[in-house]
Structure formats: structure tokens, C-alpha cells
Backbone as a ProteinNet text record, in pm:
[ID]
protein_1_A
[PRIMARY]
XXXXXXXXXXXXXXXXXXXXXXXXXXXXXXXXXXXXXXXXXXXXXXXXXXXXXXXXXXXXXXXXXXXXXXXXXXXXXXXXXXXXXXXXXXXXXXXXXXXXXXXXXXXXXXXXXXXXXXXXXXXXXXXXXXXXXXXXXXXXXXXXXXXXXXXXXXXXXXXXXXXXXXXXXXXXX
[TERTIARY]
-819.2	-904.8	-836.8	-902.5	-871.9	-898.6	-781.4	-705.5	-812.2	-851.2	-905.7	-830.1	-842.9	-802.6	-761.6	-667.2	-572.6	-678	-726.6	-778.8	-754.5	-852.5	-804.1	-741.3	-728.3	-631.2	-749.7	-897.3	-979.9	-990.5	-1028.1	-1016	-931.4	-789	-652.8	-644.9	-678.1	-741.4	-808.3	-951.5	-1026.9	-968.6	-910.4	-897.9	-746.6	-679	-593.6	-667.3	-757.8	-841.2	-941.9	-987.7	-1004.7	-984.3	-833.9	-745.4	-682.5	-691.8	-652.9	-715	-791.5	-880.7	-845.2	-779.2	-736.3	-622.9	-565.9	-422.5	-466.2	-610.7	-647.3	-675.9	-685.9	-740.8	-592.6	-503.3	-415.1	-345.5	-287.2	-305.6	-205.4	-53.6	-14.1	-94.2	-85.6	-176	-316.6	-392.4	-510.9	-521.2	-349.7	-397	-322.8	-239.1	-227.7	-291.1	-434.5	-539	-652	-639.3	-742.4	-794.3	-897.7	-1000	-1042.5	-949.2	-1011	-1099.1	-1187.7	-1296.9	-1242.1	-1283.8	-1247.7	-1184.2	-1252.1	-1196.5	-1038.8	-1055.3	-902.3	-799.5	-822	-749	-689.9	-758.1	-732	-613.6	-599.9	-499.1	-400	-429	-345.1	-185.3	-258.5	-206	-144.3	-231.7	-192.6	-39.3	-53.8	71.3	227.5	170.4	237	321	248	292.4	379	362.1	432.2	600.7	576.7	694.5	780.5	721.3	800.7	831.1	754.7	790.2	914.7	904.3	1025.9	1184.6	1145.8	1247.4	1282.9	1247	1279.9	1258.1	1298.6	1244.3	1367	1438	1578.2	1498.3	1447.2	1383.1	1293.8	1200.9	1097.9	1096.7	1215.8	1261.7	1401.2	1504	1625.1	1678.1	1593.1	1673.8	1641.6	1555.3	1537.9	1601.1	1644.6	1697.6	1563.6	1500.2	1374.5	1389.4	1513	1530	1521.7	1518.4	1516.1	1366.9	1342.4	1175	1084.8	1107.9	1055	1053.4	1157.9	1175.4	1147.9	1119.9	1028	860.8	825.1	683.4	645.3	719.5	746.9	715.9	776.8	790.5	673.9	650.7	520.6	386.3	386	292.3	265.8	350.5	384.4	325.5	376.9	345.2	277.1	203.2	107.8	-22.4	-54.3	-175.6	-294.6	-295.3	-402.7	-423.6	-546	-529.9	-559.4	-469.3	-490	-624.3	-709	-782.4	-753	-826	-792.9	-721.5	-737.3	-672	-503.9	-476.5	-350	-270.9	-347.5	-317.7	-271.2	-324.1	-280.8	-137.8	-162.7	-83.1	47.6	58.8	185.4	299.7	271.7	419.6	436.2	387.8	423.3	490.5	394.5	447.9	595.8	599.2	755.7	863.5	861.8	910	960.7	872.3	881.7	914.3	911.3	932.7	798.8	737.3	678.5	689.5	705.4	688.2	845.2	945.9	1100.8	1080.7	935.7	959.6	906	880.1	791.8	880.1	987.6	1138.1	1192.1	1132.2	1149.9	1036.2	1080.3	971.8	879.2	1008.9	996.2	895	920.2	842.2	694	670.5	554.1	436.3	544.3	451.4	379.1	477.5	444.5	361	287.1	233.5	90.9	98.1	25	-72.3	-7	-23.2	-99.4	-42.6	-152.6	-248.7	-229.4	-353.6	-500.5	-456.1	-555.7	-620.3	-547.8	-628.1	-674.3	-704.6	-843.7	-951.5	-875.8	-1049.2	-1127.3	-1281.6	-1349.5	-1334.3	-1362.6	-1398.2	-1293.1	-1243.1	-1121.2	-1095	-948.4	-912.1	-767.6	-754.8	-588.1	-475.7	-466.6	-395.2	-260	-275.8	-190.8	-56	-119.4	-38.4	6.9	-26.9	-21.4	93.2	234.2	326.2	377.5	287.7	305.8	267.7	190.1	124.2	251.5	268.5	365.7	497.1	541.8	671.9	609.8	546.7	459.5	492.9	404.7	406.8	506.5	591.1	680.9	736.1	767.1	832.5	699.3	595.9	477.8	409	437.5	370.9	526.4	639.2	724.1	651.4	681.8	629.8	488.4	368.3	266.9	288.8	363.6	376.6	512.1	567.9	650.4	578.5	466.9	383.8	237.5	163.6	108.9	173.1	302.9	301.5	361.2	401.6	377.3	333.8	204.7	67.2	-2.7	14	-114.5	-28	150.2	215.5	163.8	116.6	58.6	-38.5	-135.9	-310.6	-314.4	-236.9	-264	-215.8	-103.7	-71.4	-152	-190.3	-314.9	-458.1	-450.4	-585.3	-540.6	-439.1	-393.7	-464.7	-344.7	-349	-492.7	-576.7	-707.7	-797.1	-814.7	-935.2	-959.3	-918.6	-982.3	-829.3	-894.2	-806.2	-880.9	-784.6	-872.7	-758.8	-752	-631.9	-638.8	-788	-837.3	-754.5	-811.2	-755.3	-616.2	-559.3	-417.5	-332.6	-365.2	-379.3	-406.9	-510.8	-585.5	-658.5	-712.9	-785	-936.7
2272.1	2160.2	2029.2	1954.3	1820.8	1699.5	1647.9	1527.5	1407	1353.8	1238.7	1115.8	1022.5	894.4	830.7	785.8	650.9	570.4	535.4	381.4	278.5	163.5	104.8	158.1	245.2	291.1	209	257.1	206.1	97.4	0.4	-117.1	-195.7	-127.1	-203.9	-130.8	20	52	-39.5	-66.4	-139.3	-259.5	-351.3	-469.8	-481.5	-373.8	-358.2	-321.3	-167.9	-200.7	-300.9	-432	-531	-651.8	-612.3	-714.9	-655	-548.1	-447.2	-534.8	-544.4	-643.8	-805.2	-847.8	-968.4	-967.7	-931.7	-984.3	-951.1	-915.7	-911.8	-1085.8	-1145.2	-1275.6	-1401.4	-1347.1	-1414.5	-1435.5	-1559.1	-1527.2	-1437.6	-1404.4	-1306.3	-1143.6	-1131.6	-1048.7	-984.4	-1128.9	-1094.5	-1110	-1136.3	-1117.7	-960.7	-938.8	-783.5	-712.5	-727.7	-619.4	-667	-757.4	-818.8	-697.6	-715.1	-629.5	-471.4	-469.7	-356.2	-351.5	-262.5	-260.5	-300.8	-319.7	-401.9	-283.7	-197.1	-52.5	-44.9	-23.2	53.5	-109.5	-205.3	-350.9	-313.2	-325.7	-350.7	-175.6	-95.9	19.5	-6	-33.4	-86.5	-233.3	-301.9	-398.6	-372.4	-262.3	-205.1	-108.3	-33.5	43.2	-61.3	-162.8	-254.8	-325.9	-386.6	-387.7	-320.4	-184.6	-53.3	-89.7	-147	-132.9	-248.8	-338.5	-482.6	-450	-378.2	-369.5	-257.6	-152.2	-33.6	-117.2	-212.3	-306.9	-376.4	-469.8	-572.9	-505.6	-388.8	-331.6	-371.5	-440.9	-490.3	-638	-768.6	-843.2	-827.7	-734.7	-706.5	-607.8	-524.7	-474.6	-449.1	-576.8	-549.1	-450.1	-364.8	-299.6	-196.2	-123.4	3.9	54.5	147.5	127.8	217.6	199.4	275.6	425.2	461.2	604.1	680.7	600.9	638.8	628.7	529.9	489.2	620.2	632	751.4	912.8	933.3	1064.4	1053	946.7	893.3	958.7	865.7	903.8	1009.6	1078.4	1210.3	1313.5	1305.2	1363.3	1403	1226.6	1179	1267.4	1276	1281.7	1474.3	1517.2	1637.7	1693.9	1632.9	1615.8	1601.2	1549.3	1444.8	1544.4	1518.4	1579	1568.4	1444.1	1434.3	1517.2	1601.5	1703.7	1580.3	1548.6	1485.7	1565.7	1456.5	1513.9	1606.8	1690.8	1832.4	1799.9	1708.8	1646.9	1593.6	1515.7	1510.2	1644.2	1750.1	1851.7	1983.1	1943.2	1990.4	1921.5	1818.3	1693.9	1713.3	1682.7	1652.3	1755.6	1865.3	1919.8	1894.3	1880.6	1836.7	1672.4	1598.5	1460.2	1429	1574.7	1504.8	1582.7	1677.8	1766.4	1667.4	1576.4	1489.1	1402.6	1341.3	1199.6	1076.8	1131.9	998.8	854	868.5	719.9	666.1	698.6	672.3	659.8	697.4	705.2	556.8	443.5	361	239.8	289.5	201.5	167.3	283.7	252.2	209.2	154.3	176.5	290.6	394.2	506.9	595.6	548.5	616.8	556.2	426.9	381.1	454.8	454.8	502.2	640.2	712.2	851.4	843	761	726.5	649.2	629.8	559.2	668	736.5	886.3	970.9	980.4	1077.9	1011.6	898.6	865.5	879.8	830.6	814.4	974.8	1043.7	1164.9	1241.6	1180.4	1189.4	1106.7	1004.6	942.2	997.3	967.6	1073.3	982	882.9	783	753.4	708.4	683.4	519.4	505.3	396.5	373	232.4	168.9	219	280.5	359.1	394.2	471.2	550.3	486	318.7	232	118.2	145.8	27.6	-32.6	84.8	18.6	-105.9	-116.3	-194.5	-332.8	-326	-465.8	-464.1	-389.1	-440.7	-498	-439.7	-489.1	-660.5	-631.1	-786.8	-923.5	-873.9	-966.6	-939.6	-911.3	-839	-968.5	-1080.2	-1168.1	-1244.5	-1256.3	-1336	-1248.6	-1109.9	-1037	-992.2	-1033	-1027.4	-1142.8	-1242.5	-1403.7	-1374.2	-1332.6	-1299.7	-1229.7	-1121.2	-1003.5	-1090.8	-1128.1	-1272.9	-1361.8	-1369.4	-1464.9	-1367.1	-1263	-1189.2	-1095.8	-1048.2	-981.7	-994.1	-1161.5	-1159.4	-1282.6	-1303.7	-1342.9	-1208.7	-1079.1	-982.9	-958.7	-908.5	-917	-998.6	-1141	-1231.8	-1196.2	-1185.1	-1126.1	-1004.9	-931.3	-809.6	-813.5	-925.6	-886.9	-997.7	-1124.4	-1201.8	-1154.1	-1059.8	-968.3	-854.4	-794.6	-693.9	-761.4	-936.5	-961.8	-1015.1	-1124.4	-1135.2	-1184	-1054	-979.8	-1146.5	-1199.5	-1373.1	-1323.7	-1426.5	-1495.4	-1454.2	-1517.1	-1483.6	-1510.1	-1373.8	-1373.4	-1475.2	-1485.9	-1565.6	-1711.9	-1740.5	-1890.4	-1879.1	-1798.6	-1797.2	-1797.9	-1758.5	-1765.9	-1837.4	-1931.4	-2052	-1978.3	-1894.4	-1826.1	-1854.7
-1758.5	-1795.3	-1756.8	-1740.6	-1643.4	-1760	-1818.5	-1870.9	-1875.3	-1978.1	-1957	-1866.2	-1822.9	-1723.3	-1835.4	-1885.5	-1932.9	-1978.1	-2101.6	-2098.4	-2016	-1971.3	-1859.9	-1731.6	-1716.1	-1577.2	-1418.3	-1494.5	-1424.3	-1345.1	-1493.7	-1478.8	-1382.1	-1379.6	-1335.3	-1199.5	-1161	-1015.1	-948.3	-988.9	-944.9	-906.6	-990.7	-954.3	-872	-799.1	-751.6	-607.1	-636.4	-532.4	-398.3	-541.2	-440.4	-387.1	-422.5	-325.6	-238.9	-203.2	-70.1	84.7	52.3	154.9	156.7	103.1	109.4	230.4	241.5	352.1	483.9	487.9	595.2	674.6	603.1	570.7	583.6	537.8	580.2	723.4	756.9	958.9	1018.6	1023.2	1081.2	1032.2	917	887.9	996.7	970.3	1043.5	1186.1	1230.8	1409.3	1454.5	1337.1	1324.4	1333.2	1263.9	1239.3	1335.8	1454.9	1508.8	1637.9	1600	1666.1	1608.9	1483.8	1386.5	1347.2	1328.7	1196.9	1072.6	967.9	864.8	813.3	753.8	715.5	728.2	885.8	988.4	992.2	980	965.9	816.4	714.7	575.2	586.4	626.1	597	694.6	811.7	945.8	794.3	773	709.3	542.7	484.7	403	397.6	555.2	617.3	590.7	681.3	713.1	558.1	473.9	375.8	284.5	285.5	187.6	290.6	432.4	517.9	493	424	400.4	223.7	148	-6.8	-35.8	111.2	88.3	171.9	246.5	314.4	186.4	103.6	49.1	-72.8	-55.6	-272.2	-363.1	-365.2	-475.9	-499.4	-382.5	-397.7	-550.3	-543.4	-628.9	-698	-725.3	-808.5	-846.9	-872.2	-911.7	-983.7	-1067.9	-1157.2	-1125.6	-1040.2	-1016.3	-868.4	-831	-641.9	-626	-500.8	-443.2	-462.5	-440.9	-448.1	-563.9	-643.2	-781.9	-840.5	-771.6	-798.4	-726.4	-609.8	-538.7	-593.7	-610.7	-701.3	-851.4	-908.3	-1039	-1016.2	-913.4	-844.6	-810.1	-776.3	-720.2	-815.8	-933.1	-1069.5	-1089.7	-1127.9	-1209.8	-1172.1	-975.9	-947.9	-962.4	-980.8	-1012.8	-1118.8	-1190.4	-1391.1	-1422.3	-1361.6	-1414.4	-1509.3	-1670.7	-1728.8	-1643.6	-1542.9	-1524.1	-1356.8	-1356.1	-1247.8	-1083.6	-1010	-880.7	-812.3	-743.3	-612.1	-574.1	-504.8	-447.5	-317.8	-257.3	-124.7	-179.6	-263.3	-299.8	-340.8	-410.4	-460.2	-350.9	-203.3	-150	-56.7	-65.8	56.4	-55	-180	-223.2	-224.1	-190.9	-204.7	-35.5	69.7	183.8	194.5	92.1	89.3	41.5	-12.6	-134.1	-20.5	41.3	153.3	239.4	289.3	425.5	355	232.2	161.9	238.1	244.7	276.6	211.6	109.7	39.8	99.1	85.9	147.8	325.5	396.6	511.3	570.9	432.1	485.2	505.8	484	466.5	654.1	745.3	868.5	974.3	1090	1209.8	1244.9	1254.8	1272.3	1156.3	1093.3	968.5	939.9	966.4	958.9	1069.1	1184.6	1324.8	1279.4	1199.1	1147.9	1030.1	981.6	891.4	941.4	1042.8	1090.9	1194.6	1250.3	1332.5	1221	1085.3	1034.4	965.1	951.6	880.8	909.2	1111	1192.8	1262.3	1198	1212	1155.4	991.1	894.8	950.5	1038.6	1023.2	1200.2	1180.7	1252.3	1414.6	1405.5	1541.3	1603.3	1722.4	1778	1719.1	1720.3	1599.6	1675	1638.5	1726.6	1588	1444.7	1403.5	1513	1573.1	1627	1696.8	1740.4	1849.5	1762.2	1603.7	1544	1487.3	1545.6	1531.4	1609.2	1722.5	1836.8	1772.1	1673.1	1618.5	1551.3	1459.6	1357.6	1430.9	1577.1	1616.5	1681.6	1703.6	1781.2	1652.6	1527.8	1451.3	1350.3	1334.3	1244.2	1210.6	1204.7	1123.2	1046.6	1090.3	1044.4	930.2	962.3	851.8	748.6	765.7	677	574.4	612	583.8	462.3	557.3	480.2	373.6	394.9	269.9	154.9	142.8	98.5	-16.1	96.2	-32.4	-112.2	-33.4	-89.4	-236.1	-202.5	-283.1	-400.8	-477.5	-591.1	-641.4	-557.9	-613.6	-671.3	-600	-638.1	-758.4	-792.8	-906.8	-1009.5	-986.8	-1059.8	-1155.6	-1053.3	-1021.2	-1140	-1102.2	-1193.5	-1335.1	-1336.3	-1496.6	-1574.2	-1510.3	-1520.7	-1604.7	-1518.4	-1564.9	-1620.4	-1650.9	-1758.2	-1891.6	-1896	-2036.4	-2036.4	-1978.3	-2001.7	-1922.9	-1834.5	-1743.7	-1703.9	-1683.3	-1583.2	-1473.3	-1405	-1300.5	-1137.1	-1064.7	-889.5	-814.3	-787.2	-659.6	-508.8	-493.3	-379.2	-406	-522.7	-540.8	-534.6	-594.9	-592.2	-439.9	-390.5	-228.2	-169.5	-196.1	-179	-15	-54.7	66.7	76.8
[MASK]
+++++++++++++++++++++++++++++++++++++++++++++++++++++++++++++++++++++++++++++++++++++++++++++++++++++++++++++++++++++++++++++++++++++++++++++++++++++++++++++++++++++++++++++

């Protein structure tokens, strides 16, 4: 039997969810993802991001080291009461095998991340070459991800404590 969802877990998904689409909007960002579908841009940049938060993770998290955080996640996602998607349920003992989340810490690892993503989706998609963006703009989307990512830190505990606020403005986007 399958675990009720966390009070709020929703709520704080959701509004995590739609600011996923924001850094598309910011400019190294968005000449990164230029000529994507909005879709394949917003994960293209999303990739990109996980690659500047596993680079700079002492920045934004002094007290934890990633590796410790990773095999936390790892656990968790293991453990977890609540039964994962049937798609995670199959992906995670491969994910924790390969480490993916530790693989987003390299070039090399993004490209490989970037390679499978793009071969869930059905239509042909720049995925595959998109490490080429990231080496192109790689100091502008350091920069972007710098100031994105703790405004959305902001954003979310903003609206933890009381459900107002707007990441847009905070951004001044």
C-alpha cells in the first residue's frame, strides 16, 4: 500500500515546479537554450544548473559535503514510505550504481546526462550536443545560476512561511 504525500509536499513541488521555467529568461541562460522548444530549453538549462549547484555545493551548503548529501538522497530515495513512480522505481538502483546525481559535478557527466535524457523524448532535440552550449556560455551561465539560485532559496522559504511572494519580481524579470 502506497503512503500518503507529506502535507504540503504539494504545495512546495508546485511552486518549485514553476520557477523551473524562469532561467530560461535570464540572458546567458536564454542564449544557452536559444532555439529550443521551451520544453527541451527549460531541462537543457535545468541540466546546466544541477552542474553549477554540484560545482559550487560548499557555497550553498557549508555544512553538508555533496557526498554526504548524495548518499543521504540516495537512502532517502530508497526508504522512502512513500512508493516512487514506476519509472524511478525502475531507474534508481541504476541511478545510485552510476551515481548520477555526483555525475553532475563534471563536463563529462553532464554530456551523459544530457545523452539520456534526450532519449526519452520522442522528436529529434539539440539534448545530445548540449554540452557544446554549456562550454560556449559556461561563465555567463555560472553568473546566471549565482544569482538564480538563492533568489529561488529565497522564493521558497518565502512561501513555505506565507504562501505570498514572486520569484519574477525577485529577479526583476
Amino acid at each position: 500500500m502506497q503512503a500518503a504525500i507529506p502535507a504540503g509536499f504539494s504545495e512546495g513541488f508546485n511552486s518549485i515546479a514553476a520557477s523551473i521555467a524562469l532561467p530560461t529568461r535570464i540572458p546567458s541562460s536564454d542564449a544557452a537554450a536559444a532555439g529550443c522548444h521551451r520544453p527541451i530549453a527549460g531541462v537543457l538549462v535545468d541540466v546546466f544548473y544541477d552542474h553549477f549547484l554540484a560545482r559550487d555545493w560548499r557555497r550553498y551548503s557549508p555544512r553538508e559535503d555533496l557526498d554526504l548529501f548524495i548518499s543521504r538522497t540516495y537512502r532517502t530515495l530508497s526508504n522512502s514510505p512513500v512508493e516512487p513512480p514506476p519509472r524511478l522505481q525502475r531507474a534508481l538502483p541504476r541511478m545510485i550504481r552510476e551515481d548520477w546525481l555526483g555525475s553532475y559535478a563534471t563536463e563529462a557527466g553532464i554530456d551523459l546526462t544530457l545523452k539520456r535524457i534526450s532519449r526519452r523524448v520522442s522528436r529529434a532535440n539539440p539534448l545530445p550536443d548540449g554540452v557544446s552550449q554549456l562550454k560556449i556560455h559556461y561563465e555567463g551561465l555560472a553568473a546566471d545560476f549565482a544569482e538564480f539560485y538563492p533568489a529561488i532559496i529565497r522564493h521558497v522559504a518565502d512561501v513555505s512561511e506565507s504562501e505570498t511572494g514572486s520569484l519574477q519580481e525577485e529577479l526583476a524579470l
